[in-house]
C-alpha positions in Angstrom: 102.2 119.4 106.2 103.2 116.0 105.2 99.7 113.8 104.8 101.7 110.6 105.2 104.0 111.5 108.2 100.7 112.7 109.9 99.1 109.1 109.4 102.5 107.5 110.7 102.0 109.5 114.0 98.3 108.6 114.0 98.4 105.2 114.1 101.5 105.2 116.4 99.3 107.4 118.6 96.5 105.2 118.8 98.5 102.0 119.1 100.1 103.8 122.1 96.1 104.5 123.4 95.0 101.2 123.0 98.4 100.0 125.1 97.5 102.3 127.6 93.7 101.1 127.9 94.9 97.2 128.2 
């Protein structure tokens, strides 16, 4: 597992959340 690709898809993840809350 690649530590930084897995941060890359968290923070797309939660920008996605957060787009869907608004």
């Amino acid at each position: 597992m690649d530590f930084r690709r897995v941060k890359v898809l968290e923070g797309k993840w939660e920008g996605i959340k957060v787009l869907r809350e608004k």
